[in-house]
PyMOL CGO cylinders between C-alpha atoms (Angstrom):
from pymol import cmd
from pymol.cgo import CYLINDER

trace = [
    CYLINDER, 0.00, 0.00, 0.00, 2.99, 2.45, 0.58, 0.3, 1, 1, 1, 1, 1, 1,
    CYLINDER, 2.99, 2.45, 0.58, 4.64, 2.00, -2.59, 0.3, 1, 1, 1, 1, 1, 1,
    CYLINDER, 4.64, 2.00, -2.59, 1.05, 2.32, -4.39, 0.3, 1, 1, 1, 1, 1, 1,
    CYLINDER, 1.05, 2.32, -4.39, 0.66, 5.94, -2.13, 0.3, 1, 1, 1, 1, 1, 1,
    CYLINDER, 0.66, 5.94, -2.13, 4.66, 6.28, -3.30, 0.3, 1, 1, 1, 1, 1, 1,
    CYLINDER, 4.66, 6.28, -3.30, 3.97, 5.99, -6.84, 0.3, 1, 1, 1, 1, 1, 1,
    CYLINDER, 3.97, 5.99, -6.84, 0.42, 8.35, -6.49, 0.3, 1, 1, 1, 1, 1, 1,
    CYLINDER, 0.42, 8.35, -6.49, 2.72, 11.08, -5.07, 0.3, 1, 1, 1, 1, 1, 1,
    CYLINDER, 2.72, 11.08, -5.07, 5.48, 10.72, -7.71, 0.3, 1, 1, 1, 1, 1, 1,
    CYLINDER, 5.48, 10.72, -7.71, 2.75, 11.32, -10.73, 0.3, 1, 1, 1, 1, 1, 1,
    CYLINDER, 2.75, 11.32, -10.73, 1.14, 13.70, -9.35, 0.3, 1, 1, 1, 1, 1, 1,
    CYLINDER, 1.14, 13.70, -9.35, 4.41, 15.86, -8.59, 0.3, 1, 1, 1, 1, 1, 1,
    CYLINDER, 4.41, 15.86, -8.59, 5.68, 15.34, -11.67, 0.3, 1, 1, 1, 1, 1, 1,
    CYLINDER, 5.68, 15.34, -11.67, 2.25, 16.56, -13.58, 0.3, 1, 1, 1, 1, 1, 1,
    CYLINDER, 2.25, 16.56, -13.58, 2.82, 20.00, -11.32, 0.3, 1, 1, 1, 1, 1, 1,
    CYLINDER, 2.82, 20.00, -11.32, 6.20, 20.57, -12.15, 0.3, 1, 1, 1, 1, 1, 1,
    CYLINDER, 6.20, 20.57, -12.15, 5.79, 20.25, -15.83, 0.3, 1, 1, 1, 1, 1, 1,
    CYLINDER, 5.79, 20.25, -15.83, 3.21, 22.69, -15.87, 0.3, 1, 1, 1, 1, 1, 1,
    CYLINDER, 3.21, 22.69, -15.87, 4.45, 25.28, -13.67, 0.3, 1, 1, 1, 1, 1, 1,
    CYLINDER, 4.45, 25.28, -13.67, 3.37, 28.28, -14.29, 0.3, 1, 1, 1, 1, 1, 1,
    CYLINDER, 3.37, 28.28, -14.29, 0.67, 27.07, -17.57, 0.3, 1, 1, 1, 1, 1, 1,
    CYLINDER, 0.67, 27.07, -17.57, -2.68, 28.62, -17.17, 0.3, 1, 1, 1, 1, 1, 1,
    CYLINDER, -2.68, 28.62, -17.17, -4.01, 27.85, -20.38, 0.3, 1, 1, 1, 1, 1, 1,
    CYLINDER, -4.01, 27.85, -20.38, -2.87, 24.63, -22.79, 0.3, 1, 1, 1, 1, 1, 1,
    CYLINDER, -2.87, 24.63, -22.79, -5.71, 23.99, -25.34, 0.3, 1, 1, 1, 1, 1, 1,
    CYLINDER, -5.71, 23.99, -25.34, -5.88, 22.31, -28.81, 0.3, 1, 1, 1, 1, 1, 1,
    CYLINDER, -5.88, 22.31, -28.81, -8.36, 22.52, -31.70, 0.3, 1, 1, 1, 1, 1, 1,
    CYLINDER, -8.36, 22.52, -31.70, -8.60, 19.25, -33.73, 0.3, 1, 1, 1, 1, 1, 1,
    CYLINDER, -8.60, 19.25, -33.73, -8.71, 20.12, -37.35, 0.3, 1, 1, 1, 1, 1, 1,
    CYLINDER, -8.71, 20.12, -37.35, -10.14, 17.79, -40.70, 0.3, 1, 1, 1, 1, 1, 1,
    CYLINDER, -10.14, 17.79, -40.70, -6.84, 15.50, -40.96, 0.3, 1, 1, 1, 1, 1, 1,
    CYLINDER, -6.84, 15.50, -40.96, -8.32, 15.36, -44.70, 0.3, 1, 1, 1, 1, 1, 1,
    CYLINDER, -8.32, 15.36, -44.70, -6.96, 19.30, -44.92, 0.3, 1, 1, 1, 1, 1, 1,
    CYLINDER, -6.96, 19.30, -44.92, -7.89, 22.27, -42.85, 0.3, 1, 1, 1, 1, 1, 1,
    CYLINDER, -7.89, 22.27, -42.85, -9.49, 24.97, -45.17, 0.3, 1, 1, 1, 1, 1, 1,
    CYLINDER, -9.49, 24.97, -45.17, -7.92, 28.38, -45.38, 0.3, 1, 1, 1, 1, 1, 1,
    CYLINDER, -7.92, 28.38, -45.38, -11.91, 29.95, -44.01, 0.3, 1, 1, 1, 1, 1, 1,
    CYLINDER, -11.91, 29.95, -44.01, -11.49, 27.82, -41.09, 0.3, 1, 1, 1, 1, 1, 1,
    CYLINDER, -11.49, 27.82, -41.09, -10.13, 29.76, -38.04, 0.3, 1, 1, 1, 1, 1, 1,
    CYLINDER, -10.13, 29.76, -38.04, -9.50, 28.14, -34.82, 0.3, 1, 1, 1, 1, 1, 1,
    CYLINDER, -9.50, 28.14, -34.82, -10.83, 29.80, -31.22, 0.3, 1, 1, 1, 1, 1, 1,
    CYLINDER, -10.83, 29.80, -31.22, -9.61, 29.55, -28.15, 0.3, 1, 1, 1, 1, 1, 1,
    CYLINDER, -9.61, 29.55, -28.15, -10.76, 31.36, -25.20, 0.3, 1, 1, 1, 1, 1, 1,
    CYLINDER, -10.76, 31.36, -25.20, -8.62, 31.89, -22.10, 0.3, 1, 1, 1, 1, 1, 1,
    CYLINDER, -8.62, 31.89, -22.10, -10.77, 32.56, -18.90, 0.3, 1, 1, 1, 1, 1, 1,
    CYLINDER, -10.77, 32.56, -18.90, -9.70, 35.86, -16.50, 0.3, 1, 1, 1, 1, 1, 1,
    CYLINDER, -9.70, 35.86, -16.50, -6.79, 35.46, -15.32, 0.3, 1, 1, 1, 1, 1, 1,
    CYLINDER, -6.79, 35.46, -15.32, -5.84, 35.23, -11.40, 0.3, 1, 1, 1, 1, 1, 1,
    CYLINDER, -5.84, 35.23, -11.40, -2.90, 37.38, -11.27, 0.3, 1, 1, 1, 1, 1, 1,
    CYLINDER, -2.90, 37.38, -11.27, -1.34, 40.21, -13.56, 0.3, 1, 1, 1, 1, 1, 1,
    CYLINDER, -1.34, 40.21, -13.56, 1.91, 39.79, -15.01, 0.3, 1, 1, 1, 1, 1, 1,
    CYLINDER, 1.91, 39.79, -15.01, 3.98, 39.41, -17.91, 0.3, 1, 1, 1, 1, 1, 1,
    CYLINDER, 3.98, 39.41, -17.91, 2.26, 36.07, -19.84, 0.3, 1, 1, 1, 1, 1, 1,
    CYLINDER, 2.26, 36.07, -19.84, 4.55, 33.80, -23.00, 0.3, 1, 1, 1, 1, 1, 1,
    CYLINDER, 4.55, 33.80, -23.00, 1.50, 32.85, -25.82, 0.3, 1, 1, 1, 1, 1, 1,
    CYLINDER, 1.50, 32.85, -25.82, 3.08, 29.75, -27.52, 0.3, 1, 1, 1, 1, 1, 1,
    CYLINDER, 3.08, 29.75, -27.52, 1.77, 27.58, -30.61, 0.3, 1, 1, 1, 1, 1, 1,
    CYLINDER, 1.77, 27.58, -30.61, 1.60, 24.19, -30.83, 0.3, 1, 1, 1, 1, 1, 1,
    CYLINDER, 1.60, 24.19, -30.83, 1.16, 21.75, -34.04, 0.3, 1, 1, 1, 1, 1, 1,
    CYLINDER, 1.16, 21.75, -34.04, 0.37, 18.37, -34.85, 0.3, 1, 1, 1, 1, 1, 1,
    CYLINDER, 0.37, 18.37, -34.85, 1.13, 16.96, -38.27, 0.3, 1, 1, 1, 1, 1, 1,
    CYLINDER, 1.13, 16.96, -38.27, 1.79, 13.84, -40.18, 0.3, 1, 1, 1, 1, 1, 1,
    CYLINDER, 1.79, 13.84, -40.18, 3.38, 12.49, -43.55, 0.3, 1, 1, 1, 1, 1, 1,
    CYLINDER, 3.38, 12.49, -43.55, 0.56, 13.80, -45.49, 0.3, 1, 1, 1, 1, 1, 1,
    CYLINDER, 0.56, 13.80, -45.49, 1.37, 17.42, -45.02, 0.3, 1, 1, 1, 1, 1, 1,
    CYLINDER, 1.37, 17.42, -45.02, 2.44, 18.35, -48.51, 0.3, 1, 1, 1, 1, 1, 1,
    CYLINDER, 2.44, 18.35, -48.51, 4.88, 21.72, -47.76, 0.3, 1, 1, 1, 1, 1, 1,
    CYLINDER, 4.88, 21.72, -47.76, 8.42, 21.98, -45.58, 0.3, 1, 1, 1, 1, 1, 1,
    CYLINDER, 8.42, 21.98, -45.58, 6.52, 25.48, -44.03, 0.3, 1, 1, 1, 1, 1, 1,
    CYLINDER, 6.52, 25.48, -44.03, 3.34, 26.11, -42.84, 0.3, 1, 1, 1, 1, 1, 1,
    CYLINDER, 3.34, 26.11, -42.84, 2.65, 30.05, -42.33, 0.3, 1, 1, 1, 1, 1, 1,
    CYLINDER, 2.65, 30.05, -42.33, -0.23, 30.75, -39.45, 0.3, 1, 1, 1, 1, 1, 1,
    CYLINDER, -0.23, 30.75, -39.45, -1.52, 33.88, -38.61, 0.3, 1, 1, 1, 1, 1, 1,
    CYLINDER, -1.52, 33.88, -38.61, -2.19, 34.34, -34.42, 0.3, 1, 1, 1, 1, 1, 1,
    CYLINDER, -2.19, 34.34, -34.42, -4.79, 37.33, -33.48, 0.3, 1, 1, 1, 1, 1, 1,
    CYLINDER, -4.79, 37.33, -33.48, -5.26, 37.84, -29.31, 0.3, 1, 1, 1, 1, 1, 1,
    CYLINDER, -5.26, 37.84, -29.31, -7.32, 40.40, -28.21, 0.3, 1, 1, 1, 1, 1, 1,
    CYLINDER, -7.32, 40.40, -28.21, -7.31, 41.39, -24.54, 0.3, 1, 1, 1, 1, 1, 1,
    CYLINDER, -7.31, 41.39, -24.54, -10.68, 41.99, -22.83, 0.3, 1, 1, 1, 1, 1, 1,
    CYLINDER, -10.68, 41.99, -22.83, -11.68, 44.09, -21.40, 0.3, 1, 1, 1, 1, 1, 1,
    CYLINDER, -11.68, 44.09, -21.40, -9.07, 46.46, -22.71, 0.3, 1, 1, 1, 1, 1, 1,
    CYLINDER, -9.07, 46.46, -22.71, -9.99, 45.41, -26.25, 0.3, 1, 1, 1, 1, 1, 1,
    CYLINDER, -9.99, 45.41, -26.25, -6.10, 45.70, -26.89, 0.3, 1, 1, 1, 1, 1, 1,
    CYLINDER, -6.10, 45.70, -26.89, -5.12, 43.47, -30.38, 0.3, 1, 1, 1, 1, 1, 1,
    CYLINDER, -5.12, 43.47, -30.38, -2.60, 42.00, -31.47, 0.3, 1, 1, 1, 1, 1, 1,
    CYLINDER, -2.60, 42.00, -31.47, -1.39, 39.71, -34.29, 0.3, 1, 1, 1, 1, 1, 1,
    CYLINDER, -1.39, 39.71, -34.29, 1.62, 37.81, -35.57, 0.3, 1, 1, 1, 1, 1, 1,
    CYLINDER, 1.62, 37.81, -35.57, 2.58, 35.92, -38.25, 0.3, 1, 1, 1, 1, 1, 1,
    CYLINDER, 2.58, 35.92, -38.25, 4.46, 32.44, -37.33, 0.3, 1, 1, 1, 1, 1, 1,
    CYLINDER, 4.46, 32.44, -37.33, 6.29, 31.43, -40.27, 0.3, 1, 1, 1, 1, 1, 1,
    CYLINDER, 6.29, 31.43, -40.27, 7.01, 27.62, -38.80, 0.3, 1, 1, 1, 1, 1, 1,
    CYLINDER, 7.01, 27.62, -38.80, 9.70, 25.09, -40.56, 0.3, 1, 1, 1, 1, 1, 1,
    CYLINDER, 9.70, 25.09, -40.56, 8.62, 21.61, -40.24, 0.3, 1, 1, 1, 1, 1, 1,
    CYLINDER, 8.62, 21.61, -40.24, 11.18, 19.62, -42.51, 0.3, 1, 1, 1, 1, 1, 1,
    CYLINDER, 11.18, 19.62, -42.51, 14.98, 20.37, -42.49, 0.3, 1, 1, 1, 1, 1, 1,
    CYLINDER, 14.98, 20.37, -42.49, 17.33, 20.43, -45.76, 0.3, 1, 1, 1, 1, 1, 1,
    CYLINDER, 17.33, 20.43, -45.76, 17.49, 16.62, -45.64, 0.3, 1, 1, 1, 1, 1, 1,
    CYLINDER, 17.49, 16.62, -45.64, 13.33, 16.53, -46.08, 0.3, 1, 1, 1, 1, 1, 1,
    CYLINDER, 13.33, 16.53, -46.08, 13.45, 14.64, -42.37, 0.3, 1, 1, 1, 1, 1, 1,
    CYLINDER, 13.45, 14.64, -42.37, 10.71, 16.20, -40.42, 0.3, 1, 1, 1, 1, 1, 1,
    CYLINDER, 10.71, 16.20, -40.42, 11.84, 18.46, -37.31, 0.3, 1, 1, 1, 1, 1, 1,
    CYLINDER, 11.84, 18.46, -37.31, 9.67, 17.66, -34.91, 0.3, 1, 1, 1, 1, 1, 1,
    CYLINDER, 9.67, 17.66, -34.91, 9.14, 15.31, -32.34, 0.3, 1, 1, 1, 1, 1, 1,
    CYLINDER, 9.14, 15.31, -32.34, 7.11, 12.20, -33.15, 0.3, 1, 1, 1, 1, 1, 1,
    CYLINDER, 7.11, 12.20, -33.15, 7.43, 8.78, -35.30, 0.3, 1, 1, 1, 1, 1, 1,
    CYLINDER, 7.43, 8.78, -35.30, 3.93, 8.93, -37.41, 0.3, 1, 1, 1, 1, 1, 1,
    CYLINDER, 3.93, 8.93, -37.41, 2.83, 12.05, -35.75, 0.3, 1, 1, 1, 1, 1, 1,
    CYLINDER, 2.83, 12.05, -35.75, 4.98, 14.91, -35.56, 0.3, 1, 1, 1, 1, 1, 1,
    CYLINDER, 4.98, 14.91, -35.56, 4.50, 17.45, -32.86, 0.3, 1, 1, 1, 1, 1, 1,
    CYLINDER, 4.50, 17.45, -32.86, 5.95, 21.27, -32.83, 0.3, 1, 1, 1, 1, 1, 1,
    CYLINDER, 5.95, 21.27, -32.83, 6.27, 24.15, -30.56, 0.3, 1, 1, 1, 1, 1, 1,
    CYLINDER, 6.27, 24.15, -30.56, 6.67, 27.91, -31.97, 0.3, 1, 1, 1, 1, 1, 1,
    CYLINDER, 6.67, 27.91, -31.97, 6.50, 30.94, -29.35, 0.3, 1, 1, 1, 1, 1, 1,
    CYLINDER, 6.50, 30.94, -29.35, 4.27, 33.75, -30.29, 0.3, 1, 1, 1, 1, 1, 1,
    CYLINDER, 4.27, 33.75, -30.29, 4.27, 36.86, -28.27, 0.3, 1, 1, 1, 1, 1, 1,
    CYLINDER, 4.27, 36.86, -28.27, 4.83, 38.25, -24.66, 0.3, 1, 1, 1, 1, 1, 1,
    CYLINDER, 4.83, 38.25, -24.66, 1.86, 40.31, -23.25, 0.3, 1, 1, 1, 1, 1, 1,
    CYLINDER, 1.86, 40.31, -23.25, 1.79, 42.37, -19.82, 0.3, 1, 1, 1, 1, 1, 1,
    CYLINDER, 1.79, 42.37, -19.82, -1.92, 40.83, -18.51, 0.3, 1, 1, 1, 1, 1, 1,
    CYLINDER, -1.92, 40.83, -18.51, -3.74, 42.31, -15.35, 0.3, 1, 1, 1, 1, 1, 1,
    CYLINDER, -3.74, 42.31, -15.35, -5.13, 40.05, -12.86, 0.3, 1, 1, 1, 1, 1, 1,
    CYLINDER, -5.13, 40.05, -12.86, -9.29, 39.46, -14.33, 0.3, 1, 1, 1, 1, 1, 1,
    CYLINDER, -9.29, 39.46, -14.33, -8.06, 39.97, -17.72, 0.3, 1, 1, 1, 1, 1, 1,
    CYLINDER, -8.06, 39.97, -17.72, -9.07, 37.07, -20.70, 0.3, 1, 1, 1, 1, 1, 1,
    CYLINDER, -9.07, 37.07, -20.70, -8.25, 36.41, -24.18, 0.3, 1, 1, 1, 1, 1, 1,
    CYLINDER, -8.25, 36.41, -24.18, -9.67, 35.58, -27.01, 0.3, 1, 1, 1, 1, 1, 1,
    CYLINDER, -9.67, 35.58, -27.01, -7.38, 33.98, -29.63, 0.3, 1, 1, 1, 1, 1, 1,
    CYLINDER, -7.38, 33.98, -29.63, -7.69, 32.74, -33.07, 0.3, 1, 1, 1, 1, 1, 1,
    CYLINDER, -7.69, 32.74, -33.07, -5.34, 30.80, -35.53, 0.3, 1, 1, 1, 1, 1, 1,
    CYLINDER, -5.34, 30.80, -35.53, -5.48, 30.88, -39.06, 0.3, 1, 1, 1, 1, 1, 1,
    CYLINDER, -5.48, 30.88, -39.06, -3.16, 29.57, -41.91, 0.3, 1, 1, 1, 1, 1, 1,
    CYLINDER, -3.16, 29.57, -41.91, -1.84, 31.89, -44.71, 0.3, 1, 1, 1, 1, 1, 1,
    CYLINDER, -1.84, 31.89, -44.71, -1.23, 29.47, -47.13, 0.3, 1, 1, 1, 1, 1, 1,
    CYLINDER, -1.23, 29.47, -47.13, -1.24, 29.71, -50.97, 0.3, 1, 1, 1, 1, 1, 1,
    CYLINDER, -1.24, 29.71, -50.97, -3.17, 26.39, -51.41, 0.3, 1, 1, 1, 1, 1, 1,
    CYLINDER, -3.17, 26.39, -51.41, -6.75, 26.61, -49.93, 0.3, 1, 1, 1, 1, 1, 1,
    CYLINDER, -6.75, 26.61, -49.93, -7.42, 23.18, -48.10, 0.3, 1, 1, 1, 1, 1, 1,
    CYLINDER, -7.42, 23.18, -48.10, -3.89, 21.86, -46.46, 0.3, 1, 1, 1, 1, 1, 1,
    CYLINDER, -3.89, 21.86, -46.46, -4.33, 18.22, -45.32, 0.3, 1, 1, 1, 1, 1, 1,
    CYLINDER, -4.33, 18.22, -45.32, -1.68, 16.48, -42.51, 0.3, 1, 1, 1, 1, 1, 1,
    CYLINDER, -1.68, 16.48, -42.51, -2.64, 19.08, -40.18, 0.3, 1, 1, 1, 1, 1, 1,
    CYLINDER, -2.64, 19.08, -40.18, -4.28, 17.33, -37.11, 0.3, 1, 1, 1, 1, 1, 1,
    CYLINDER, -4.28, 17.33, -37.11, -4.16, 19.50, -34.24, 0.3, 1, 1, 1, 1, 1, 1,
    CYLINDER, -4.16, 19.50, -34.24, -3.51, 23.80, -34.10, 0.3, 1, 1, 1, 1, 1, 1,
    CYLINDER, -3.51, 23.80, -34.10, -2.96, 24.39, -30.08, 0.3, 1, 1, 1, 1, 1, 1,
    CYLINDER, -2.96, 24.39, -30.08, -2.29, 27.94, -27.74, 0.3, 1, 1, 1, 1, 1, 1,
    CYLINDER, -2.29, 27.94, -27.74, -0.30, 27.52, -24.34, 0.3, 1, 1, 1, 1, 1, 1,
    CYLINDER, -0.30, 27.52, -24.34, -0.61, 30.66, -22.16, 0.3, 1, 1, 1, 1, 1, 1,
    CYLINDER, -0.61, 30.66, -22.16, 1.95, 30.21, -19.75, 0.3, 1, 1, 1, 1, 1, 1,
    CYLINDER, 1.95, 30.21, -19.75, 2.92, 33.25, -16.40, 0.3, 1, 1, 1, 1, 1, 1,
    CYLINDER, 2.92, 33.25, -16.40, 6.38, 33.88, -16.43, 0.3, 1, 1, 1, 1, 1, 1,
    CYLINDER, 6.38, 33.88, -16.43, 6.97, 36.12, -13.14, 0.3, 1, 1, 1, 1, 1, 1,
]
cmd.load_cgo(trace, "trace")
C-alpha cells in the first residue's frame, strides 16, 4: 500500500512541475483530410488570477501527409476588457534540408513555436484565433492547431 501511495505522489508531482506556471494549454482538432484556409480556430482563455507578464506559444500536430516543408499561421489575441489586439505571423519550418521532419514524433509529428509576450492584469481574458496563410486553400496532414498561455513572473 505504501509504494502504491509512493507511486500516487510521484505522478502527481511530476504533472505539477511540468506545468508550472501554464494557465491555459488547449488544442483545436482540425479535418486530418486538410484544414481549409476559411477555417479559423478559437480559443478562449478565462480571466486570469494574477497580472503579469504572460509567454502565448503555438503548438502543431502533423503527419506524412502534409504536402509543404513550411506552414505560415496567422495568431490574433485580443485582450478583454481592454480590447487591446494583437497579431503575428508564425512562419514555422517543419522539414529540415534533408526533407526529415523536425519535430518530435514517429507517425505524428509534434511542434512548438513561441508567439508573443503580453503584460496581462489580474481578471483579464483572451480571445485567440489561428489561421493559416497558405497559398493552397485546403492543407491536409494538419491534425491539431494548439495555444499555451503560460505566467512567467
Amino acid at each position: 500500500m505504501k509504494h502504491w501511495r509512493l507511486t500516487i505522489l510521484t505522478a502527481l508531482t511530476l504533472c505539477v512541475a511540468c506545468s508550472k506556471g501554464r494557465v491555459y494549454h488547449h488544442y483545436n482538432h482540425t479535418p486530418i483530410a486538410g484544414w481549409e484556409k476559411i477555417d479559423t480556430l478559437s480559443y478562449n482563455v478565462p480571466p486570469l488570477a494574477e497580472r503579469g507578464r504572460y509567454d502565448t506559444a503555438l503548438g502543431l500536430r502533423i503527419n506524412s501527409l502534409f504536402p509543404f516543408v513550411s506552414l505560415t499561421l496567422i495568431v490574433e489575441q485580443t485582450v478583454f476588457p481592454s480590447m487591446k489586439q494583437q497579431k503575428d505571423t508564425i512562419n514555422c519550418k517543419l522539414v529540415d534540408g534533408n526533407g526529415n521532419f523536425k519535430g518530435h514524433g514517429i507517425s505524428s509529428y509534434q511542434y512548438r513555436y513561441p508567439v508573443s509576450q503580453m503584460q496581462l492584469q489580474r481578471g483579464d481574458s483572451l480571445h485567440i484565433t489561428v489561421r493559416h496563410d497558405m497559398r493552397r486553400e485546403i492543407l491536409p496532414g494538419i491534425s491539431d492547431v494548439g495555444i499555451a498561455l503560460t505566467k512567467l513572473d
